[in-house]
C-alpha positions as a Python dict, from the first residue, in 0.01 Angstrom:
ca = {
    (1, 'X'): (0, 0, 0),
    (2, 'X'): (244, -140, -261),
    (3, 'X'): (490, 114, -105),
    (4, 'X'): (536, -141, 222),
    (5, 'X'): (597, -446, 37),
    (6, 'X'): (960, -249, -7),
    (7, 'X'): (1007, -224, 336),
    (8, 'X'): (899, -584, 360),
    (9, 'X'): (1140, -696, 66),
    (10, 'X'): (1404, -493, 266),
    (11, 'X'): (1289, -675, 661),
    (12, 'X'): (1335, -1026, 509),
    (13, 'X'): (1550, -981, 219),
    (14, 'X'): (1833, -913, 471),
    (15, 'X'): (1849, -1235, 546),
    (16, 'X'): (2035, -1235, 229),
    (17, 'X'): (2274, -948, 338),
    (18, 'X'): (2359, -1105, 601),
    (19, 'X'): (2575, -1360, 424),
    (20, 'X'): (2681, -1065, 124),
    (21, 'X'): (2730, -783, 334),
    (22, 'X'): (2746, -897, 693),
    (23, 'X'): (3155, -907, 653),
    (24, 'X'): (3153, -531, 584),
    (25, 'X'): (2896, -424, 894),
    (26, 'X'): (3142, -621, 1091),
    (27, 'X'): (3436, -414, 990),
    (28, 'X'): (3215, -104, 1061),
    (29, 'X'): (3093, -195, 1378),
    (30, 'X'): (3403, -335, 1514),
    (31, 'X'): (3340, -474, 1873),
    (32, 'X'): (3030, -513, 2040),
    (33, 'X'): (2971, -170, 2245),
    (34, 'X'): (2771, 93, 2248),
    (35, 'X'): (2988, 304, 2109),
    (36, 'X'): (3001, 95, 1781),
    (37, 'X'): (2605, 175, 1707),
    (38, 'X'): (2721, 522, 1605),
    (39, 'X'): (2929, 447, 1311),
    (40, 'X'): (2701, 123, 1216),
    (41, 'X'): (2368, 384, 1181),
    (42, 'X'): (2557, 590, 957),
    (43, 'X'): (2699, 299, 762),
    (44, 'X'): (2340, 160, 696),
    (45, 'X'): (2240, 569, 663),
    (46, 'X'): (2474, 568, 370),
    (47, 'X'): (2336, 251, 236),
    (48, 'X'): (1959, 390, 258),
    (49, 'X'): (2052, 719, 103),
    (50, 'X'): (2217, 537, -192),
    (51, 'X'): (1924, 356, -226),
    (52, 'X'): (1709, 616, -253),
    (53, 'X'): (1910, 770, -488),
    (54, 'X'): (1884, 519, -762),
    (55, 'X'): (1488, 473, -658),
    (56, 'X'): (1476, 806, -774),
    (57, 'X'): (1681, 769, -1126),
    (58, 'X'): (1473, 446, -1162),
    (59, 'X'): (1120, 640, -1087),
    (60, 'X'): (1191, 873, -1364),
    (61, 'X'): (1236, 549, -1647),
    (62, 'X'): (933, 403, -1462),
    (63, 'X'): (749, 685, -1562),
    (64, 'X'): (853, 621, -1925),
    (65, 'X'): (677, 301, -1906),
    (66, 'X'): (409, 378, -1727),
    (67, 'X'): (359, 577, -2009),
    (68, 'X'): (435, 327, -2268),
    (69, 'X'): (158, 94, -2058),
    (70, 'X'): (463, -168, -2049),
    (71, 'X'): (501, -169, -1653),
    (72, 'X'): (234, -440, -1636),
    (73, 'X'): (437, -699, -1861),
    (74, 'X'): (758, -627, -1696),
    (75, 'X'): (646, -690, -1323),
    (76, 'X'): (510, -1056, -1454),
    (77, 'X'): (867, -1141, -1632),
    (78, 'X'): (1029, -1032, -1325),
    (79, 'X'): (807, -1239, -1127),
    (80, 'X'): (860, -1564, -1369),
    (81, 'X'): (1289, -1465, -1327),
    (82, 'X'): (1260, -1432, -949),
    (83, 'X'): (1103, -1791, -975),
    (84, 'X'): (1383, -1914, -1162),
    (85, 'X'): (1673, -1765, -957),
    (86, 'X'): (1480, -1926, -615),
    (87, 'X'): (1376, -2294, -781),
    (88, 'X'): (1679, -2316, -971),
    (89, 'X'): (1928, -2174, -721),
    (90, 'X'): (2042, -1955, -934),
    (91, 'X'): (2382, -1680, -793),
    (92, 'X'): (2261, -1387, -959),
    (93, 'X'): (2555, -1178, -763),
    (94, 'X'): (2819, -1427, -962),
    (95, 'X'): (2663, -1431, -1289),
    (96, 'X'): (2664, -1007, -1228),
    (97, 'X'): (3018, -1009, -1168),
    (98, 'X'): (3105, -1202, -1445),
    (99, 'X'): (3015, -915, -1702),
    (100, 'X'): (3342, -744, -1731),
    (101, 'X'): (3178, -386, -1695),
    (102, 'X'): (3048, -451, -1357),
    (103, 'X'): (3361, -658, -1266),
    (104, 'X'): (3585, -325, -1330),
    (105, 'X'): (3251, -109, -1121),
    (106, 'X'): (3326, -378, -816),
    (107, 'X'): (3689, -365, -814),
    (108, 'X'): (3657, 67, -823),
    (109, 'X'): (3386, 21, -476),
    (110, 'X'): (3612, -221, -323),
    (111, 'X'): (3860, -28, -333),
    (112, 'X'): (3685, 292, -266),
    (113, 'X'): (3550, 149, 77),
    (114, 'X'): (3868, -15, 179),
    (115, 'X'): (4030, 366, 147),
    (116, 'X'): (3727, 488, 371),
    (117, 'X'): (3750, 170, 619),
    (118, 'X'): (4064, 281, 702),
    (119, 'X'): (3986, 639, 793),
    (120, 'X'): (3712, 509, 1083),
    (121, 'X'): (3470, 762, 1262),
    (122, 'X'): (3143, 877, 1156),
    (123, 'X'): (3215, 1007, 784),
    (124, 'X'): (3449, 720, 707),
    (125, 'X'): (3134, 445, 808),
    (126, 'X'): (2909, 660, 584),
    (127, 'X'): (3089, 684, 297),
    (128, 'X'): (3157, 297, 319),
    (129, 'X'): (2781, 252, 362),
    (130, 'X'): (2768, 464, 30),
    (131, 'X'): (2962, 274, -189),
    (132, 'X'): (2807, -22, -1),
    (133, 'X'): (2472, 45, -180),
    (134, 'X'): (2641, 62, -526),
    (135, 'X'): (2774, -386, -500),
    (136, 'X'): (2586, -581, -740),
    (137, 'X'): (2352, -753, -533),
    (138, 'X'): (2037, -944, -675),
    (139, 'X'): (1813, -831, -381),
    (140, 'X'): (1857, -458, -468),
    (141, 'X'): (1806, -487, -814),
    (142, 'X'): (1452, -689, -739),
    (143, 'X'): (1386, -347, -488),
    (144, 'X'): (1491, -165, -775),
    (145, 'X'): (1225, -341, -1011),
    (146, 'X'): (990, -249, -755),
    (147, 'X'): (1075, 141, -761),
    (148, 'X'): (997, 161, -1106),
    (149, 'X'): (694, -13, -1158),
    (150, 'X'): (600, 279, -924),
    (151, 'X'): (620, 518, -1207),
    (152, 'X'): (754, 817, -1049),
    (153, 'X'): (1078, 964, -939),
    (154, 'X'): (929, 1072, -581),
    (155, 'X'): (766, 713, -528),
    (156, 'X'): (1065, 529, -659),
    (157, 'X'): (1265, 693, -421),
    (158, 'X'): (1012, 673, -169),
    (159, 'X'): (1037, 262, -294),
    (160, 'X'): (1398, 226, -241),
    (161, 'X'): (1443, 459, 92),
    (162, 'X'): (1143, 193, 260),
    (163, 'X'): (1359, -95, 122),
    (164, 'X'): (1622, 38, 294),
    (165, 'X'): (1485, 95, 609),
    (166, 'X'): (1398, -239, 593),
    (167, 'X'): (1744, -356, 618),
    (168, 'X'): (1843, -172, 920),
    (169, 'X'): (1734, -426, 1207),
    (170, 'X'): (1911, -791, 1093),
    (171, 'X'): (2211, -574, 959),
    (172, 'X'): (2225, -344, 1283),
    (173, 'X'): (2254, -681, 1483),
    (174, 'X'): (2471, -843, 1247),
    (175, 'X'): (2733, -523, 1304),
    (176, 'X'): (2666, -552, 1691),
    (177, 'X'): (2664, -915, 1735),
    (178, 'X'): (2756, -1046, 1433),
    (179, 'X'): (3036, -1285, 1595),
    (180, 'X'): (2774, -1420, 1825),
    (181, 'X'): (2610, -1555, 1539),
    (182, 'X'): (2651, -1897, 1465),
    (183, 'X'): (2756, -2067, 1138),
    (184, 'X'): (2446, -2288, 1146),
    (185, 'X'): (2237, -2014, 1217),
    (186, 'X'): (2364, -1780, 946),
    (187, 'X'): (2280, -2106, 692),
    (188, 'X'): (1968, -2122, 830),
    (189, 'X'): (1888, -1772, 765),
    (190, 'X'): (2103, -1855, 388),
    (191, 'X'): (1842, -2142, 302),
    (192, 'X'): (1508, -1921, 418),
    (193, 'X'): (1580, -1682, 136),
    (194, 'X'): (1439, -1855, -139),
    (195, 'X'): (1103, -1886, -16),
    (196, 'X'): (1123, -1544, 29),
    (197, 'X'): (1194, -1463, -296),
    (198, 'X'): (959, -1691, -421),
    (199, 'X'): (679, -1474, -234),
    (200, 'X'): (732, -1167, -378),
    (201, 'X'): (773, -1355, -721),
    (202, 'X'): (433, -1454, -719),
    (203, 'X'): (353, -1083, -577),
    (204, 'X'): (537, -938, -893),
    (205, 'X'): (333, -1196, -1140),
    (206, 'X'): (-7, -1090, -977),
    (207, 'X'): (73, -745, -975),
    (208, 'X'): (145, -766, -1314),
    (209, 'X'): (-175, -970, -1376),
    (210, 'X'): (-357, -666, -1154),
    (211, 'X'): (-491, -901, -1006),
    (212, 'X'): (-673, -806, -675),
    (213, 'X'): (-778, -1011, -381),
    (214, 'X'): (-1092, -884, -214),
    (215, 'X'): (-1024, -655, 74),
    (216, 'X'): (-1325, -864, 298),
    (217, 'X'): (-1572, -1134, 297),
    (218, 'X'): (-1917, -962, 185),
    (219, 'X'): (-1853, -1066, -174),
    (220, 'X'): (-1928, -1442, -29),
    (221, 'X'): (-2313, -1285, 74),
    (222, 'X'): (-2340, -1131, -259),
    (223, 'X'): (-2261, -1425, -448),
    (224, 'X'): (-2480, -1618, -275),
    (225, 'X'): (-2796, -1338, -365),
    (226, 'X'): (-2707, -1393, -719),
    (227, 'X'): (-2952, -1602, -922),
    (228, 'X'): (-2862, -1909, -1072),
    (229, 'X'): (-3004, -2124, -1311),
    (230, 'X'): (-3139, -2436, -1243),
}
């Protein structure tokens, strides 16, 4: 079950990629036609497959923990930092960039996908997709928390491919239709993401907390059958 909160993360997380990444599904899709959907499923097929490539390196660390019995204490300080970055309004992509390592990695995928952009057709859109799924982005690091309190390579993979597939839809349309969007509306969909994030915060802390919320309603009779003291 925990596997479709990454598809979930990945449905209305995009509402965040549409302001990051929306710019380079544009470029992709070019025009709205139907001959642009071709090269805009293989540019979010490149994304997806990148993703599930670091699910899969993340699985096997996951697995470390799980072992260590540390996974537990890790998905409640993610939680408590997910809270932060949505109440505080926190850029985590800036404060990313600003480490000079991943400054240098961002400059290299830039220019990697501007070399590929060029090129066009099919293999061009998924290798630009590819290095797509490598930008620092906050939303695919908090996927990537998910993958490895999974504790496996196959499930962290499995994680990070769902989160993926998540993002096809809102990203599909922004590539189609993207111009057709409004400014107001892409704000709108800018200023729903921290309530989002807040969500899966508090499904991170309770996770972490294993805490369970009963699956029906009988525990209400049974309560009620218990004695009680008078």
């Amino acid at each position: 079950m925990f596997l479709l909160t990454a598809f979930t993360i990945g449905l209305f997380g995009s509402l965040h990629c549409v302001g990051m990444c929306g710019p380079i599904a544009l470029a992709v899709g070019g025009q709205c036609s139907v001959v642009s959907i071709r090269p805009l499923l293989l540019y979010n097929l490149g994304r997806t497959i990148t993703y599930s490539v670091l699910g899969l390196l993340i699985g096997l660390i996951g697995k470390g923990l799980f072992i260590a019995g540390l996974q537990q204490s890790l998905s409640i300080v993610v939680g408590i930092m997910l809270l932060a970055v949505a109440l505080f309004s926190i850029n985590v992509e800036q404060k990313i960039v600003n480490i000079p390592f991943m400054a240098r990695l961002l400059f290299s995928l830039k220019s990697g996908m501007g070399r590929w952009l060029k090129k066009r057709g099919g293999t061009g859109s998924f290798m630009v997709g590819t290095f797509n799924g490598l930008l620092p982005c906050g939303l695919v690091y908090m996927a990537m928390v998910g993958a490895l309190s999974t504790g496996n390579w196959w499930t962290g993979a499995a994680y990070m491919a769902l989160f993926g597939l998540g993002t096809f839809p809102l990203m599909l349309l922004t590539g189609l239709a993207g111009h057709q969007i409004s400014l107001k509306a892409r704000a709108f969909l800018q200023k729903a993401y921290p309530i989002f994030l807040v969500l899966f915060a508090l499904l991170f802390i309770f996770r972490g907390m294993n805490f369970q919320v009963p699956g029906d309603f009988f525990f209400l009779e049974k309560m009620g059958e218990m004695p009680l003291c008078h």
